[in-house]
Each structure stands twice: as C-alpha cells, then as structure tokens.
N, C-alpha and C positions, 0 to 999 in steps of 0.2 A: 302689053297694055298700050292703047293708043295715046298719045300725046294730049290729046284733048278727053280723054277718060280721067271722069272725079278721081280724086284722092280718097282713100276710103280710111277712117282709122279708128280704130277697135281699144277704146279706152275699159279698161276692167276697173270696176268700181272696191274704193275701199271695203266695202263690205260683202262684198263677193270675198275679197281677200279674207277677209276676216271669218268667214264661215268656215273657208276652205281650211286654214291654219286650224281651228277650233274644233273641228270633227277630226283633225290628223293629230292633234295633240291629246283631244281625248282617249283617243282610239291608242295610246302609246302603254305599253305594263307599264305597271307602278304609278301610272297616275290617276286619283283617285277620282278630280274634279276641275274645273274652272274655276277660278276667285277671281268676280268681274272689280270689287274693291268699290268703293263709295264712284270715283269719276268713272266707272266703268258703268256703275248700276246707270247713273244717269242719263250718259252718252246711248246705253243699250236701251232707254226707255225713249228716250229722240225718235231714235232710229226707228223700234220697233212702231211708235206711234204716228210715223212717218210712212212707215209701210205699211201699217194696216188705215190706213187711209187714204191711199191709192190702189187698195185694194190687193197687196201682197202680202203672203207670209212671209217673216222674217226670219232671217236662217238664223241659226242658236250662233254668236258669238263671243258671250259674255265672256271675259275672262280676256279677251285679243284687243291689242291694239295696234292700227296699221297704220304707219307714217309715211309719206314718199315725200324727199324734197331734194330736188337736182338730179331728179332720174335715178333714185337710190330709193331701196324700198327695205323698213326695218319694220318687222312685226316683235313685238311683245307679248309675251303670255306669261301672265301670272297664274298659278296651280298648284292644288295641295297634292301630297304625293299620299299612297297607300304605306302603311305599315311597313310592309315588305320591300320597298324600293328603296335606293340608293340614289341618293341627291342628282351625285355626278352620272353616275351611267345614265339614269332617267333624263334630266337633263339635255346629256349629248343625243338621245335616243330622242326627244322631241325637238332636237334642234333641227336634227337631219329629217324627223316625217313631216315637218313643216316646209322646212326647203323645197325636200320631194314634192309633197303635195300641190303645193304652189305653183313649182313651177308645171308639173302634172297638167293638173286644170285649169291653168290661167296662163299658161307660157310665161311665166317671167322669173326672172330671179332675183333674187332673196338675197340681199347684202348682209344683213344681221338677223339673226333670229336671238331675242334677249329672252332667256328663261326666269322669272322670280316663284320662287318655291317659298309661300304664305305660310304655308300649315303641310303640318304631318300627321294623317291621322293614328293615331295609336288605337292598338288593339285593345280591346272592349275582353273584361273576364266573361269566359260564358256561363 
C-alpha cells in the first residue's frame, strides 16, 4: 500500500454481531429457543423499527446482547433449554458455537460468551 493510500476500516456493527451469535446459539441441541426478556423485547423493537425504515430486514436477534468497550467484545444470550438438555453441556456447547460463529463471519474475537438459561421446557403428557 502507498503512503498516501486512504486508510480503509471495516467496523462490524453490533447487530450484525448479534444475528450472527443468535442463529449459532439456536442452531446448538438442546436449545429450545431465544428469551429476548422485557429490555431485550424493547431494544429488538428499536432496532428492528430502525431497519425496516431504511428499508432493511432485520436479522432475528432477540434473545443476544452485544457489548464492546476497550476493544473487548462480550455477547450475552439468555435461552430456554429443551427437555432433554443439560444445563452445563448446552451451555459450554453454545458458548463455543458463538465464539466459532463470530469469529467465522465477522473475524473477531469473542472475550466472554455469558449463557443465562430462563426456562426449561418440560415435557408435555401425550
């Protein structure tokens, strides 16, 4: 690159972050769903109201939240688990497809991945 060639810089927006986590955590067994929680619903109705009035669809993120401060980047997800899962293993098993994912499609990494497990759904008599 030439000395007098722009600086170019490639900021990934929270919500990019936040999709990306939120399709990798669903996509994990044993997790049944997303629980975006009251400041979740809100923050997700911002957002999504924000994009479809610049004329985007808004990727599903409810349930994620993406902080960065000092160049450290911590995602949240709160999620109920299926029946059949175990806390801990589910857990460690969307901690890691969030990290992956992340860093995957956005190049970056992932200081904390914080799991909150809401709800457990129990099995329904048939």
């Amino acid at each position: 690159m030439s000395p007098d060639a722009p600086v170019a810089e490639l900021v990934v927006g929270e919500p990019v972050i936040a999709g990306v986590a939120a399709k990798a955590a669903a996509s994990t067994p044993g997790v049944a769903r997303l629980e975006p929680g009251v400041l979740g619903l809100v923050g997700q109705l911002v957002r999504s109201g924000r994009q479809l009035w610049i004329g985007q669809a808004p990727a599903p993120s409810a349930g994620v939240r993406v902080r960065r401060a000092g160049g450290l980047l911590d995602i949240q997800i709160n999620l109920a688990l299926s029946a059949s899962g175990n806390v801990a293993e589910v857990g460690r098993a969307v901690q890691r497809a969030v990290t992956d994912a992340v860093a995957e499609a956005a190049g970056l990494e992932v200081d904390s991945v914080r799991v909150y497990v809401v709800d457990i759904e129990t099995g329904r008599p048939g």
